[in-house]
N, C-alpha and C positions, 0 to 999 in steps of 0.2 A: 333890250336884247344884248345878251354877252359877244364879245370880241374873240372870236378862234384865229387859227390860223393853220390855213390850208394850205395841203401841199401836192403838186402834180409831177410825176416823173415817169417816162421813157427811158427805156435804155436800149443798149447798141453797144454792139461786141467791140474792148477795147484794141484787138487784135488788128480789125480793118486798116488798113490805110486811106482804102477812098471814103468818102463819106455818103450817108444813107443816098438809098438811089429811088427817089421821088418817082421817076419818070417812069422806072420799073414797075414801081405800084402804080400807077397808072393806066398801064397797061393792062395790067393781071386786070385791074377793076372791070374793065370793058367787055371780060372774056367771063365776069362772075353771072350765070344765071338763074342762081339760086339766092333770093331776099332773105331767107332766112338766117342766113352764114352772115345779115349785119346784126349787130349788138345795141339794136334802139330799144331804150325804154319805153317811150312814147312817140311811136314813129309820126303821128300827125304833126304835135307840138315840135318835136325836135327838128323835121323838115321845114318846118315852116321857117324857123332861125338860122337854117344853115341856107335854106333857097331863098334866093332874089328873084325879084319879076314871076313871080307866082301865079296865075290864074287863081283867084278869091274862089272861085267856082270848081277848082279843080280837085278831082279824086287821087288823093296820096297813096290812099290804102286802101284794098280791093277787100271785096265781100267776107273773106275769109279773114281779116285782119293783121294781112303779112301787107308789106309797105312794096306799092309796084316798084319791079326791079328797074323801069327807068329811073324813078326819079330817088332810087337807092344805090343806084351810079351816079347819078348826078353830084346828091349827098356827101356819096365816099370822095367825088372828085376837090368838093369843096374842104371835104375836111383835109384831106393830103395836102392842098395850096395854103392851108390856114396852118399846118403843121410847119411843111418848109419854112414859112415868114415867122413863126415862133421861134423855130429852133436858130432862127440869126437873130432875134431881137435880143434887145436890152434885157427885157423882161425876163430870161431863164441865162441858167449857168450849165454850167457844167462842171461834173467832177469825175473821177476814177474810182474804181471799187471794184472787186470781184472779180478783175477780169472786163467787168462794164463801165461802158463811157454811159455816164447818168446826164441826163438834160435835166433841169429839175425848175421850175416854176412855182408861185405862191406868194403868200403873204396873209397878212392880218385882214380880216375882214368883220364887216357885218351881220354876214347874209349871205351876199350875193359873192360873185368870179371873184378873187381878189387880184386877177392878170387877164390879159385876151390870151396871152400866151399858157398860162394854164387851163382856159378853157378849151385850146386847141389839142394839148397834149392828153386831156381828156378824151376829147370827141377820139381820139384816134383810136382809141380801146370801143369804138363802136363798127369798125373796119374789120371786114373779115380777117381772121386768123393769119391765112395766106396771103390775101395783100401785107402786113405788117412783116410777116417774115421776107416777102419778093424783098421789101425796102429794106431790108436788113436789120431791121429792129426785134428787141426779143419780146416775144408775147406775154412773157409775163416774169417781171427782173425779181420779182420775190424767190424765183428757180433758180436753182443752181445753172449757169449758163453752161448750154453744153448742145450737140449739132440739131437737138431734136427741141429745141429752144433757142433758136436765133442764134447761133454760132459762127454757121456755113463750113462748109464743107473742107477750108483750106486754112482752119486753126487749129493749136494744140488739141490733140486729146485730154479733156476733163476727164474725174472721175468717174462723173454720172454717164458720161461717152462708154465707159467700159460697164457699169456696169447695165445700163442698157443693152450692148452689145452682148451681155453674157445673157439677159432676159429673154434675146430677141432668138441666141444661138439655141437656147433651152427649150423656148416656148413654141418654137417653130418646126423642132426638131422630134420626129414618132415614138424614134429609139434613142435612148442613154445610153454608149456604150464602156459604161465605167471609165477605166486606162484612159482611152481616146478622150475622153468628153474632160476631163481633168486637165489631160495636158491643153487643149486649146484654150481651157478656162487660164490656167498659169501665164499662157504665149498672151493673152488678151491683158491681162494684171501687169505683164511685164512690163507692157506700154506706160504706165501712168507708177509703178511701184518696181525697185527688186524684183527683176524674178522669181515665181516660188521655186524652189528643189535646185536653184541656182549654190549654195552652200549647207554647210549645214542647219539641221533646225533651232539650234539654238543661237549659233552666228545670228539665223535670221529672226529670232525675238530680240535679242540684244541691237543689231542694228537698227530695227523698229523702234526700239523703248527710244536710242539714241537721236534717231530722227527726229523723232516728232516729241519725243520729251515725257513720254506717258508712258509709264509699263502695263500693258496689256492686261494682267494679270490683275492690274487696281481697277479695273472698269468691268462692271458686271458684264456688259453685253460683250466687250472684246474677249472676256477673260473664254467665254463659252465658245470662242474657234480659235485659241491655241491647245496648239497638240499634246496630249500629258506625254510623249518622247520629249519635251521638253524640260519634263520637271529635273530636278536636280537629285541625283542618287543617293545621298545624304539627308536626303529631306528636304523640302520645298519649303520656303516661309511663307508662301500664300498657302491659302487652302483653295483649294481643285476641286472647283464644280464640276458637277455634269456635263460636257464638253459637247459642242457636235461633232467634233470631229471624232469622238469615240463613241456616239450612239451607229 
């Protein structure tokens, strides 16, 4: 059997000061009375390795084949105390990225765990959605971190925060009322970018290309919502696609 190497990681918004709040999830766990909201593969087997002092004779999982929510509290209590004790072990690091504080465990293996400490940062992704966020942890670090992804409430606005925010103003909303619905959309961009209609439009392609180092204009997808008021009256050296902004 060939030699891989495995790798386990949690993340948790770099922003915090305090650090994850165990006890919080905790709490929430006690108040979950829905089994299904945990993430067990095989909820017999997997109980049986997270519980101690087990009744041999005892029913894990009821007629219907959801895992009884006692002992799917139990389960979630054991994995949150086996997370704590990983995240201060030897066993796992930590590093910065994204915005996120990454815990990260692993190693070379055979087979089997190559850490206890990554078995635990696993187990944790079997934990309802909402206990991981009570604790602060983001649900899932391959996301862009942002408030509806483990952020909380009292960090910068991300991107994905605004344009959330613009999904949330649209999709909720009966009527579009053109003018109106524009400018809220601008006042929400302004937070995380320039404001739009803040200068003029060409000011603001030029500050854009400068920012970030890319002209608009070389990128298929951006080129399609800058405004042709932008083009150059002389002639444009790109050529001017179909625009949304002029359908």
């Amino acid at each position: 059997m060939g030699t891989s190497m495995l790798i386990a990681a949690i993340a948790f918004p770099a922003e915090h000061t305090e650090p994850p709040n165990f006890d919080r999830g905790r709490q929430l766990l006690e108040r979950i009375e829905d089994p299904t909201l945990f993430n067990f593969d095989d909820s017999q087997i997997e109980l049986e390795l997270l519980l101690t002092g087990l009744d041999s004779e005892a029913d894990l999982v009821g007629e219907d084949g959801v895992v009884l929510i006692e002992y799917a509290r139990r389960a979630g209590l054991a994995i949150i105390g086996n997370l704590e004790k990983a995240l201060e072990s030897r066993e796992t690091t930590c590093l910065t990225a994204a915005y996120y504080r990454i815990y990260i465990s692993g190693g070379l293996t055979n087979g089997g765990c190559p850490t206890n400490a990554a078995q635990a940062i696993w187990n944790a992704y079997k934990l309802p959605e909402s206990v991981l966020l009570a604790m602060g942890f983001a649900p899932d670090h391959e996301l862009p971190l942002s408030r509806a992804n483990g952020s909380g409430d009292h960090t910068p606005l991300t991107d994905t925060d605004v344009v959330d925010a613009i999904a949330l103003g649209i999709g909720t909303s009966p009527d579009w009322s053109g003018a109106d619905t524009l400018e809220w959309i601008a006042d929400v961009i302004g937070k995380v970018r320039s404001h739009p209609g803040g200068c003029d439009p060409r000011e603001y392609q030029g500050e854009f290309t400068e920012k970030h180092a890319v002209d608009p204009l070389d990128d298929s997808f951006l080129a399609m919502y800058v405004s042709e008021a932008t083009a150059e009256v002389d002639g444009d050296p790109h050529p001017r696609p179909a625009t949304a902004m002029s359908r």
